[in-house]
N, C-alpha and C positions, 0 to 999 in steps of 0.2 A: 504494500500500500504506500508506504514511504518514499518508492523509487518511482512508483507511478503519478504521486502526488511533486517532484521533485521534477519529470519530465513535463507535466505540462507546465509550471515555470518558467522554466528556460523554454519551452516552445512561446510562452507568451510576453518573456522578455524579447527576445529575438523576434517576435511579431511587433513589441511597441519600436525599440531601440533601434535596429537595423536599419529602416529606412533613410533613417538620418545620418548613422554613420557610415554608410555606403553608398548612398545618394543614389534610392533606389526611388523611380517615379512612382511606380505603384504599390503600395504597399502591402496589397494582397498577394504580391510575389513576392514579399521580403524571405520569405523562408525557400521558396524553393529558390532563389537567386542567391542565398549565403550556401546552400549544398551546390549549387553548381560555383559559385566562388571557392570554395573549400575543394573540391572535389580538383580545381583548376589547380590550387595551390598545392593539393597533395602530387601531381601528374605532371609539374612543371619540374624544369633540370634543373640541378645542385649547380650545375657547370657553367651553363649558359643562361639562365635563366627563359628556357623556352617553353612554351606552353600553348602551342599553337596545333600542334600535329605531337602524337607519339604512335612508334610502329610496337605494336605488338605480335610477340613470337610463340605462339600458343607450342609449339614443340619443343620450345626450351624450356617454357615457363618463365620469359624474360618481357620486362618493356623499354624499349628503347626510344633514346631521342632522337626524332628526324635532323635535327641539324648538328650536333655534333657526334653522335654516337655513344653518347654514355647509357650505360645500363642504369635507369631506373629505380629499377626494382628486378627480380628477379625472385627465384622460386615462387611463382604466383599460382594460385588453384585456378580450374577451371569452371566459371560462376554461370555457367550457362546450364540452364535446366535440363537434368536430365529426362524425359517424360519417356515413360513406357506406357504405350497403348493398351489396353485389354479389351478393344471394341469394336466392331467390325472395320473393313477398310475402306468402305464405301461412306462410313459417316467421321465427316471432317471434324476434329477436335473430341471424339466420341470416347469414352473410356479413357482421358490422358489421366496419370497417376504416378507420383514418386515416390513410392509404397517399396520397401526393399532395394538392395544395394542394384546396379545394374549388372548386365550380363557382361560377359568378359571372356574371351580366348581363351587369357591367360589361367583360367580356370579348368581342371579335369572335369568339369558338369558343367562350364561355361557359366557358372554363379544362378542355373536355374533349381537347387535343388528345396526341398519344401523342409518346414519347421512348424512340425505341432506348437502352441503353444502352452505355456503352463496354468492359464485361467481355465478352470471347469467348469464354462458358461456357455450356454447357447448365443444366438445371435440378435436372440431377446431378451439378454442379461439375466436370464433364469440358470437354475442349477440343472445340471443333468442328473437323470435320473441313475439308478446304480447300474444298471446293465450297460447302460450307453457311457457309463465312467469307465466301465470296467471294460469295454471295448476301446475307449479312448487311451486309456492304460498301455494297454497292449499296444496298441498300433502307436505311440509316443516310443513305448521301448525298441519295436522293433527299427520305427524308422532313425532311433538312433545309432541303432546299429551297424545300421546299412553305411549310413554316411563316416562314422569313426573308422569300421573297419576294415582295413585295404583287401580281406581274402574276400570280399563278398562282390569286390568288383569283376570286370574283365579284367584281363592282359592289355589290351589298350588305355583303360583307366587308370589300370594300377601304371602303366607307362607315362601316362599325363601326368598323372597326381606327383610322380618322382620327379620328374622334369620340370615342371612349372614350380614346384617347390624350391628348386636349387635356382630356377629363374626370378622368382622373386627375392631370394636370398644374395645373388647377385644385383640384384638391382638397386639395388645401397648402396653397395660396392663401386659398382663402374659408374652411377651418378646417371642412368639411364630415364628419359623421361616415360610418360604414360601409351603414348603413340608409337614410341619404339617397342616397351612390352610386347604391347597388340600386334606388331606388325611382327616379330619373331614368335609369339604364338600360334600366328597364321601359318608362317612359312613353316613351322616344324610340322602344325597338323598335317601341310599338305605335303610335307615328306612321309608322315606315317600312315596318310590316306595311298601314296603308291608305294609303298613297300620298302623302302630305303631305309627304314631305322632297324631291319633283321638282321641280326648279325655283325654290326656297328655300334661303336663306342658312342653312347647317350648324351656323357657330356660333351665329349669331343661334337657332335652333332648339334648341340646345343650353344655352342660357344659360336660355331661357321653361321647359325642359324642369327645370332645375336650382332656377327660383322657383316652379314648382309641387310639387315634391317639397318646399321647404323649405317653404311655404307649406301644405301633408297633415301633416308632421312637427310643425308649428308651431315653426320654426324661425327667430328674427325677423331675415328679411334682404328687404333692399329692392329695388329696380329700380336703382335709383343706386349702390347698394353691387357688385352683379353686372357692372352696363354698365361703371365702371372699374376695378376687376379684372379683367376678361375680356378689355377693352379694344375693347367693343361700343356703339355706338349704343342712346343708352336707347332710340328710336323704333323701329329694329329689333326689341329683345326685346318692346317691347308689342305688335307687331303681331301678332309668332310666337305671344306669350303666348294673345293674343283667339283667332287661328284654333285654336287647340289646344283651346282651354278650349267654343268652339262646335262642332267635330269631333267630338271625344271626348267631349263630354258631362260633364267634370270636373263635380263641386260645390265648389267651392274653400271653407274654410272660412274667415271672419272672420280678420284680423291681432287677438290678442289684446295688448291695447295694456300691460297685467300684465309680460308681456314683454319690450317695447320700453322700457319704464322700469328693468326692472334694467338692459337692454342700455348705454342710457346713462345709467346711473347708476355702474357699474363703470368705463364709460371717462372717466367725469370723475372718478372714485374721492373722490366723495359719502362723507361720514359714514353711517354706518351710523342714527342717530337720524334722516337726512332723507331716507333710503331709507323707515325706516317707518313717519315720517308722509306721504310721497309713497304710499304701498300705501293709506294710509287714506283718503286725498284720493281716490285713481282709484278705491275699492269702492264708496264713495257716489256718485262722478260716474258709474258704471257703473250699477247700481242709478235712479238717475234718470233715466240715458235720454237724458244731455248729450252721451255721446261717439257719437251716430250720427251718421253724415253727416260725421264727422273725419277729419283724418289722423293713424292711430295715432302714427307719431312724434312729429309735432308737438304733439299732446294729449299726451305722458309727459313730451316736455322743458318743457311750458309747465306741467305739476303740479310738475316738479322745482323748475324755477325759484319757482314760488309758496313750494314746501314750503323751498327754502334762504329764502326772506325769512322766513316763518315760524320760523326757527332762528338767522337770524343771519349766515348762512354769506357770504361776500363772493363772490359768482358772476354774471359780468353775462351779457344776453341771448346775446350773440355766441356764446359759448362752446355754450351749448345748442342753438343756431341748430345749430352746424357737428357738432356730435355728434348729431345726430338728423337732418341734411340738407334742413334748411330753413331760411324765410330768419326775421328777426325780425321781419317784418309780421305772419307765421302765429303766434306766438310771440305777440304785444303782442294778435292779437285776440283768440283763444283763454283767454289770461289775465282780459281785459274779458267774455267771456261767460259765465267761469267765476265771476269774481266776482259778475255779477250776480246769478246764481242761489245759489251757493254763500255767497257771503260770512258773510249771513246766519246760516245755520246755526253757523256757525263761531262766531261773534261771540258767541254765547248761551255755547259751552261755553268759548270761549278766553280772552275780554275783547276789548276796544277795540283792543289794542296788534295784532292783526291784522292789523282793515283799518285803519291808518296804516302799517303798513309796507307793507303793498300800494299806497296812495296815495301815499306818501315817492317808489316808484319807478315 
């Protein structure tokens, strides 16, 4: 009573007050023009102070600012209603209901399974009688039975239930959002819908299953990053990866290298000035046609590296080596092809002091 007598207060302060001190013409919009004030003020940049446009990234769970590109916010849920029908298809808006969790892939029952509950009341809040309790009894017990215990399922359930368990247990782990889940739950069913998980290694299958989802998503995670997390055999997941990718018929898209340069560019926590001359290094190397035939990580740490000598920054090879999972051979050559071709250009708009800092090291 105290919080609800305390709420309309402040709703009726902020009805007198507002108009005045925000210099709002009409006063019967003073409230909803302080939530969309507010609302402006929570969604504006730390950085820029922008608040005009924000892009939101529903597969990161991130919100970003259109003019400078700082993150927001980030780990954000997803507030849009989830409505399950239960009504015919033919009547618009018929049976919507957010009644139980939603259904899910990710789930060995796909989250359709049923739950007696513990009230012993009909649906006219009367008692049941003894025969109908003691039916209700029984069928309470057995259906919990069904669901706790794994001998009562199939080979394909009890296959789901192990899988999706270590799926979601991994999914803390690797920092995988909702959409990736889903999309690796999919791919594994439809491997075990044609026959591909008999006689194959489950995790291994499950880990190639998780680099082709983040790999559709563009999501830059690696073979090395998955194999010791999961605590799998890199050789294992390429091989599951191959058969899957020739099976199914994937198109796997390109590693976009754009990517893998923020990625370790944040884990070395890079100045922001050599973040984006590193974006302007990779839009030209990209555009000319340098980075086919590379390894995306290696080509981002070996721009980052150029772009800190170009600033000054004190960062030796190692360091990039091991935040992009390669060694400094890949790193020292990469640098020397990029020079060749590149330098050049550079030199015309930057000066000399360039490439001596490139040769210094």
């Amino acid at each position: 009573m105290n919080f609800t007598i305390m709420g309309v207060v402040i709703e009726g302060f902020c009805k007198m007050f507002l108009p005045t001190l925000y210099k709002i013409d009409k006063p019967e919009q003073s409230w909803k023009s302080f939530s969309l004030m507010l609302a402006t003020r929570i969604m504006s940049c730390s950085v820029c102070n922008w608040n005009k446009a924000v892009i939101t990234d529903p597969v990161r769970g991130e919100i970003i600012c259109s003019n400078c590109g700082m993150v927001i916010s980030q780990n954000i849920e997803d507030t849009r209603p989830e409505w399950r029908s239960f009504g015919s298809e033919g009547a618009e808006g018929y049976g919507k209901s957010r009644i139980g969790t939603p259904s899910s892939l990710a789930r060995h029952d796909m989250g359709l399974y049923t739950i007696i509950g513990e009230t012993n009341k009909d649906a006219s809040g009367h008692n049941l009688s003894a025969p109908v309790l003691s039916t209700i009894s029984r069928l309470r017990v057995w259906d919990n039975r069904t669901q706790l215990d794994p001998s009562s399922y199939s080979p394909s359930h009890r296959n789901f239930q192990t899988t999706f368990n270590n799926l979601a247990r991994s999914k803390d782990k690797l920092g995988l959002s909702y959409a990736i889940i889903e999309k690796t739950a999919y791919i594994y069913r439809k491997a075990h819908k044609r026959g591909l998980i008999r006689g194959r290694s489950m995790h291994a299958l499950l880990a190639a299953c998780v680099y082709i989802a983040c790999r559709e998503m563009e999501n830059p995670r690696t073979l090395r990053d998955l194999a010791t997390i999961m605590n799998i055999k890199r050789k294992d997941i390429t091989r599951s990866y191959r058969m899957l990718v020739l099976e199914l018929d994937f198109n796997i898209p390109l590693i976009d290298p754009m990517k893998c340069l923020i990625k370790i560019s944040n884990n070395l926590e890079l100045s922001e000035k050599t973040k984006r001359k590193a974006m302007q290094i990779m839009d030209n190397v990209t555009r000319s046609r340098i980075s086919a035939g590379k390894n995306p990580m290696g080509l981002a740490a070996s721009i980052l590296y150029l772009s800190c000598l170009f600033n000054g920054d004190q960062k030796n090879q190692i360091a990039f080596a091991q935040a992009a999972g390669v060694t400094g051979l890949t790193i020292r050559n990469i640098c020397r092809i990029l020079k060749n071709h590149f330098v050049s250009t550079h030199l015309e708009k930057n000066g000399p002091g360039y490439t001596k800092g490139i040769q210094r090291k």
